[in-house]
C-alpha positions, -999 to 999 in steps of 0.1 A, spaced: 0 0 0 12 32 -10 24 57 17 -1 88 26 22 109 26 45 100 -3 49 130 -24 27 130 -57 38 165 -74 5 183 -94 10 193 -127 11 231 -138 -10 257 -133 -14 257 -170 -23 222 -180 -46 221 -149 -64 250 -159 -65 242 -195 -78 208 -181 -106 225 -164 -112 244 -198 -119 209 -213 -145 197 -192 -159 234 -186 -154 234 -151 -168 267 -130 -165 275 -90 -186 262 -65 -190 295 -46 -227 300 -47 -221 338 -40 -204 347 -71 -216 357 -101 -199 361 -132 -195 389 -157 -187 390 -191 -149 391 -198 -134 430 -209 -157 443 -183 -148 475 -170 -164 491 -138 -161 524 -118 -167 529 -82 -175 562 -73 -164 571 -37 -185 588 -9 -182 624 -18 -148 627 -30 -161 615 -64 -130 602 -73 -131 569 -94 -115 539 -93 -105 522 -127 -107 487 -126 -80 467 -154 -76 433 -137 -104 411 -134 -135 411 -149 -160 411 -113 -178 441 -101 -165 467 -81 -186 478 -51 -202 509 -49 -193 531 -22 -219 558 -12 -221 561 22 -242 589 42 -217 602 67 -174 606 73 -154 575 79 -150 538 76 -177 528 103 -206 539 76 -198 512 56 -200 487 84 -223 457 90 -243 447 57 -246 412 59 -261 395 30 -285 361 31 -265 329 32 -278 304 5 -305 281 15 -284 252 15 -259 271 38 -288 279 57 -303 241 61 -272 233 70 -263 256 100 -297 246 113 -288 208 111 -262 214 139 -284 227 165 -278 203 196 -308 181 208 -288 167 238 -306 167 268 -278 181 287 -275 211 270 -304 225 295 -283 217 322 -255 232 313 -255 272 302 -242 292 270 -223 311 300 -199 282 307 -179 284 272 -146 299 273 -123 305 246 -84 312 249 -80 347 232 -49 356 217 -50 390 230 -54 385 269 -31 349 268 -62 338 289 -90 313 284 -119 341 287 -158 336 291 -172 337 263 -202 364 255 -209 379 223 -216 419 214 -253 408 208 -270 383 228 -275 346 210 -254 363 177 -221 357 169 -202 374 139 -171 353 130 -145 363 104 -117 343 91 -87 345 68 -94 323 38 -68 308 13 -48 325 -15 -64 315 -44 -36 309 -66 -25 271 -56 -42 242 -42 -44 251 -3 -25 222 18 -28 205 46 -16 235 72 -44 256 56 -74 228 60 -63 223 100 -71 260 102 -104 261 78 -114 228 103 -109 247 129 -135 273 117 -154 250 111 -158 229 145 -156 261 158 -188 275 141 -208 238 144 -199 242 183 -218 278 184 -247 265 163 -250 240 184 -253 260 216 -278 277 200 -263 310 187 -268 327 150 -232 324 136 -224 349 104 -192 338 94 -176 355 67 -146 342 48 -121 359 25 -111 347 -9 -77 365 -17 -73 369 -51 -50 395 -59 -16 398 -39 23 396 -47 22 355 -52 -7 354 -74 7 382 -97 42 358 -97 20 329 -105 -1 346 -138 34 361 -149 47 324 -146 18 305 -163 7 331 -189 -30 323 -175 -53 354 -168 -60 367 -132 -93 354 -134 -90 326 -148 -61 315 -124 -80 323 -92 -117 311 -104 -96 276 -110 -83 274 -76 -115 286 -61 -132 255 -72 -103 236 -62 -109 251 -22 -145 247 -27 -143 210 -35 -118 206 -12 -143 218 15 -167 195 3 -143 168 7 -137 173 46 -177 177 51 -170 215 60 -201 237 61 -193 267 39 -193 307 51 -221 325 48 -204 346 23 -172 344 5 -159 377 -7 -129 384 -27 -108 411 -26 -112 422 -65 -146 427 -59 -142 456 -30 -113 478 -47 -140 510 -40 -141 498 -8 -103 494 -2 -98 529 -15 -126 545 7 -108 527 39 -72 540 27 -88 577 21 -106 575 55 -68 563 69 -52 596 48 -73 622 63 -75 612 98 -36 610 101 -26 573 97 -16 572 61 4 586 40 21 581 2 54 577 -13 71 570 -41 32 564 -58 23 538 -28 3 545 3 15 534 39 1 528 73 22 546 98 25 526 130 42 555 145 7 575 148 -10 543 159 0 542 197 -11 505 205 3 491 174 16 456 186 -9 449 214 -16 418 194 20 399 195 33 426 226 54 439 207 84 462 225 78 495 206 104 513 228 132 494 208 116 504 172 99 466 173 127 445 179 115 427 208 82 413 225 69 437 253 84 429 288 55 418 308 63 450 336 51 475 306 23 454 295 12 460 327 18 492 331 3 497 300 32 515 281 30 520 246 61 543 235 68 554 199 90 541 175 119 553 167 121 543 129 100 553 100 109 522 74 82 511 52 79 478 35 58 467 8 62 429 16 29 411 24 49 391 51 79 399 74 90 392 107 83 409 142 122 420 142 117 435 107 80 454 120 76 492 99 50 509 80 32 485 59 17 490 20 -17 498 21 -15 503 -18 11 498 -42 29 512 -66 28 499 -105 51 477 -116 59 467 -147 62 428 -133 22 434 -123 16 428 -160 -23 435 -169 -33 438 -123 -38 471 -118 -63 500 -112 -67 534 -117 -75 564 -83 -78 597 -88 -58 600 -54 -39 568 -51 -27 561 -83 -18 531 -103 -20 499 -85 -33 476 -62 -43 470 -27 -18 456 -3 -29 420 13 -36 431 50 -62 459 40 -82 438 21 -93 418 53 -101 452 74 -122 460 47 -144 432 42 -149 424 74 -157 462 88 -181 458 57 -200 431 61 -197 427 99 -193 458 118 -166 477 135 -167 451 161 -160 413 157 -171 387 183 -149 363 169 -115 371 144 -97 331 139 -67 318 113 -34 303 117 -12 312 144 11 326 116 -12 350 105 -5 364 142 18 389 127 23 407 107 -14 400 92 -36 401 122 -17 427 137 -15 450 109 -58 443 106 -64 456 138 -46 492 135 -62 492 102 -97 486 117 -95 510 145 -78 536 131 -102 538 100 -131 530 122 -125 550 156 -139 524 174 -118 493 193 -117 467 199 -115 455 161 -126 420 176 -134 408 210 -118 370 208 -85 363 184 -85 322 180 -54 308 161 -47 273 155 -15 256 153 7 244 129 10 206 111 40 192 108 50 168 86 65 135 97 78 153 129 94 183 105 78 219 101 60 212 63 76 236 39 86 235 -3 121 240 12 122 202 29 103 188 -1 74 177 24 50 201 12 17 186 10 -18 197 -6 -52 178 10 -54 161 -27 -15 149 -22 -30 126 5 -64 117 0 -77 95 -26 -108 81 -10 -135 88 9 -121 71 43 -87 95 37 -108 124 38 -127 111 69 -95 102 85 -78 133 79 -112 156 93 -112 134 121 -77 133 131 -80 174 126 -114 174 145 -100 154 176 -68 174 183 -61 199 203 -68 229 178 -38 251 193 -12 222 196 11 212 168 -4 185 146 21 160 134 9 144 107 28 107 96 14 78 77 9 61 110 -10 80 131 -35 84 94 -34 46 96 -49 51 132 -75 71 120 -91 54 92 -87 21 121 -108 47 141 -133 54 117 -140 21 110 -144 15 143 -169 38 150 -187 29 115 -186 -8 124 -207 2 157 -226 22 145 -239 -10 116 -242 -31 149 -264 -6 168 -284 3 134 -291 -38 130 -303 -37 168 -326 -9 167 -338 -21 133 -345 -58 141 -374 -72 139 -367 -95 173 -343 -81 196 -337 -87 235 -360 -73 257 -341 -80 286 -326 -50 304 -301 -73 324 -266 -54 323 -274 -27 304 -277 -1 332 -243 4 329 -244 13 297 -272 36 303 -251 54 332 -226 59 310 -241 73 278 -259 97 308 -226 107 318 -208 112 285 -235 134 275 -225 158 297 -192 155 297 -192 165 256 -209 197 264 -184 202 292 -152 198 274 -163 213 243 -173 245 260 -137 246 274 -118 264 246 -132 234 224 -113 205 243 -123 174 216 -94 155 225 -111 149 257 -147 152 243 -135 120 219 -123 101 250 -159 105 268 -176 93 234 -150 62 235 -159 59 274 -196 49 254 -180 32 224 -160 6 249 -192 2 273 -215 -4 243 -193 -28 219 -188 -48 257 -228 -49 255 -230 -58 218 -205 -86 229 -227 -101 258 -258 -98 241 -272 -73 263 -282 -46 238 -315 -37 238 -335 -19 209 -340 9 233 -305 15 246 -294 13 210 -315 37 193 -302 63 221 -267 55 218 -272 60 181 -291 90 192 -260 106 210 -235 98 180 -255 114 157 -261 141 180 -224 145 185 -218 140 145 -233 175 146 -202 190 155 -177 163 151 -190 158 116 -174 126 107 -201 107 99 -204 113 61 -202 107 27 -180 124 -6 -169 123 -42 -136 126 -41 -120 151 -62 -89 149 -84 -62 180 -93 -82 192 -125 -117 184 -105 -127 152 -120 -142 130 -97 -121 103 -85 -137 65 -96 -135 47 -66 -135 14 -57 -161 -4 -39 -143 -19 -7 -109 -3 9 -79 -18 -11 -67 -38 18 -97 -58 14 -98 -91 -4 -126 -94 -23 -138 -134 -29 -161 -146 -55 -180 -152 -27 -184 -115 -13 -183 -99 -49 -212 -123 -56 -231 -110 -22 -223 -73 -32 -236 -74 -65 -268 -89 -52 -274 -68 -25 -270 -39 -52 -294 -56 -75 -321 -58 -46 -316 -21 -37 -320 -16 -75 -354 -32 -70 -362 -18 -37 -364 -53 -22 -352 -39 10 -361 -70 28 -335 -88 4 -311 -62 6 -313 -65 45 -308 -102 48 -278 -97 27 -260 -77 49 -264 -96 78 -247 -125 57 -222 -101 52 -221 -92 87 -216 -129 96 -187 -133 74 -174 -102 97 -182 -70 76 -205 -43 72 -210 -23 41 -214 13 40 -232 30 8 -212 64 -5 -223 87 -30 -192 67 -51 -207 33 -45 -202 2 -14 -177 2 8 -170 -30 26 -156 -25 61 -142 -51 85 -160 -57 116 -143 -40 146 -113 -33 124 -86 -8 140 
């Protein structure tokens, strides 16, 4: 069997593209609609009326006109979420029973900001508005970037499931330094490029089960917007241009650094003592360098690009201000901007990768509160940890660079790899090797085999009636039910939520064992897991996608699987009843299967055979 984590390298941008070209593939971002290529729009600007020209990409500009002074007006106009988005986001609300025990008040988060697990309480009662830094749309995003879009993602589950309204917006990025490399390198469009690895992230999503933002907006599509914010920046002090680009200047932001603690009294150069944070001291710097890097180092910390400059390497990506001149946003403003516009001056909830601590996050926040007046730019900063690969920081450098497709080929990798995400601690280091992947897909054939067992309990027509040594069981499932919601709401603990539902699993496969099941115990148990699925979200099934989009053929039973005559012959028949609907059939097959010590799982790519209590 072939290593997970072998190295399979993708093919070009170019022929991947031209691939998608073929089969006339288009993004799966139900928000975004297209316009014809050689489209040119103008966004006129609050009262200035200056006008942005647009020469990049062929999507609409936003319209700017706002009724009063400053960035704030153009906060908080959060459009619908698709229906599906929608019936989704309701399917997580909890229905355990101890969720009446147990209050909203009880969840705690560790913020960033404080270096403190805080109480969790959001700026309006039972709503929570969640942003978080999406991928770079020019490459297929890897595994570091699906631990962090997990994390969103069991992270927004957990609040629906509490009970609270989540609006979570996402960024697309598609127009920075390494996407303007990438066209120059591939000779592909701006558009093109991005829409291609737009559908890549959304399948990928699809994939690991994720349930998508409520809106994805891309940075292309709010240059009015972007200007407006660096206009608002100009005039109240915080800005200012040189050499045809625009700056932030940290030196008239006095807090800049609050994020990381950053030492301003040595120019940057050092995290804050913890005497000054206390004493609150927040000194000026004594430098004035600027740097039009997206990303730099806190030792390297100056006034950041806020737009850039033309250059002749930014090909056919550009636009046109009045004020700012030829070029393009810089990466960190694009974020303060769409999330100050769709959610407010004031998040409940800012999360990405703990690299996007600084400078991205950093820089965001004296962007936010400068432009708006108004701080904090969000209440709770969650960052998740990094993955490492076979016990070595992942990186192109090391040649262990891996994207999610580099790994997963079935529908059981992509379970195994959301799961082993899903149960970790979401701030520790994951360390990702072909073993502890083996581990997973054992677990999740664990958990699938008991759940077949339990389903052919509930779902029998005779069963035991007898309640003799299933109290136990009972006491348990009482307890673990609890003990979710507990460690959940503690800065979303699922390493030890997992080890209260395998409390359950061990008690219940120890009933299965001694015939003590009973139909009633067994349809709760089932209850729970599904209940729990909610948020875990492992329980599900995928196409799987391949690096120009095609869907993957896939086989019918794991490859480790010997299939006989015999079991081939009971598979096809099984499928022939189901055909039929001679569900009666269909059943007494699987328990034949079940007695030759499998269960088989149907997947939108066709039956799976899975071994009995195989780990």
């Amino acid at each position: 069997m072939r290593s997970m984590l072998a190295f399979h390298s993708h093919g070009t941008a170019v022929s991947s593209i031209q691939a998608l070209r073929r089969r006339g593939g288009d993004a799966k971002d139900p928000q975004r609609r297209d316009v014809p290529a050689g489209t040119r729009t103008r966004a006129m600007c609050c009262d200035r009326q200056h006008a942005t020209r647009m020469h990049a990409s062929p999507v609409p500009v936003s319209v700017a006109r706002r009724a009063r002074a400053g960035a704030a007006a153009l906060s908080g106009r959060m459009p619908e979420a698709s229906p599906e988005v929608r019936e989704r986001k309701l399917q997580c609300r909890g229905q355990n029973p101890a969720l009446q025990e147990i209050g909203v008040e009880n969840i705690a988060f560790y913020n960033t900001m404080s270096e403190a697990k805080t109480p969790f309480k959001s700026v309006t009662p039972g709503v929570v508005n969640m942003y978080t830094c999406g991928p770079t749309i020019y490459d297929f995003a890897h595994v570091g970037n699906f631990r962090a879009f997990l994390m969103y993602d069991i992270l927004k589950r957990w609040l629906l499931y509490r009970g609270f309204e989540v609006n979570h917006v996402m960024n697309l990025t598609d127009v920075e330094d390494k996407i303007i490399a990438k066209v120059a390198q591939s000779n592909v469009p701006l558009q093109e490029l991005t829409e291609f690895y737009a559908t890549a992230f959304f399948q990928d999503g699809q994939m690991l089960n994720i349930i998508p933002a409520d809106l994805y907006p891309r940075a292309t599509e709010h240059i009015g917007d972007i200007a407006e914010m660096i206009h608002t920046l100009k005039e109240r002090g915080f800005a200012y241009s040189k050499d045809g680009s625009t700056y932030f200047s940290v030196d008239q932001f006095p807090t800049y650094g609050k994020l990381v603690k950053l030492d301003r009294r040595q120019g940057g150069s050092r995290p804050l003592s913890s005497d000054a944070q206390q004493e609150g001291e927040t000194e000026t710097p004594t430098h004035s360098q600027t740097s039009d890097s997206d990303e730099y180092d806190k030792e390297n910390a100056a006034d950041f690009a806020l737009w850039k400059a033309y250059k002749s390497e930014d090909g056919q990506v550009f636009w046109e201000d009045a004020e700012l001149g030829k070029g393009r946003p810089g990466w960190h403003i694009e974020c303060s901007c769409m999330a100050v516009k769709y959610l407010g001056e004031t998040l409940d909830i800012h999360a990405g990768g703990i690299d996007l601590v600084f400078p991205h996050h950093e820089n965001e926040i004296a962007q936010s509160e400068a432009a708006c007046g108004a701080s904090p730019f969000a209440n709770f900063w969650l960052h998740n940890g990094f993955v490492n690969i076979g016990g070595e920081k992942m990186s192109k450098s090391l040649k262990n660079f891996r994207t999610l497709r580099q790994i997963v080929s079935s529908e059981l990798d992509a379970r195994a790899f959301r799961y082993l995400v899903v149960a970790s601690q979401y701030r520790s280091t994951l360390n990702l090797t072909d073993q502890v992947i083996k581990a997973a897909k054992g677990t999740i054939r664990r958990l699938d085999a008991l759940r077949a067992r339990l389903e052919a309990i509930r779902d029998a027509s005779q069963s035991n009636t007898s309640s003799e040594g299933s109290d136990s069981v009972h006491e348990v499932l009482a307890k673990v039910r609890r003990d979710f919601v507990r460690h959940m709401d503690d800065d979303l603990n699922s390493p030890r939520a997992m080890a209260s539902i395998f409390e359950l699993v061990n008690a219940t496969e120890k009933s299965i064992k001694a015939s003590q099941m009973t139909q009633p115990l067994a349809a709760a148990t089932l209850e729970f897991l599904d209940d729990a699925n909610r948020v875990l979200g492992i329980f599900y099934s995928t196409a799987i996608y391949g690096e120009c989009g095609e869907i993957r053929a896939a086989d019918p039973v794991e490859a480790d699987i010997e299939i006989t005559p015999a079991l081939a012959a009971l598979l096809k028949q099984r499928a022939d009843a189901r055909t039929q609907k001679d569900w009666s059939r269909a059943d007494e097959i699987r328990d034949q299967l079940a007695a030759a010590g499998f269960s088989v799982k149907d997947t939108a790519a066709g039956p799976e055979l899975v071994r009995l209590g195989d780990k």
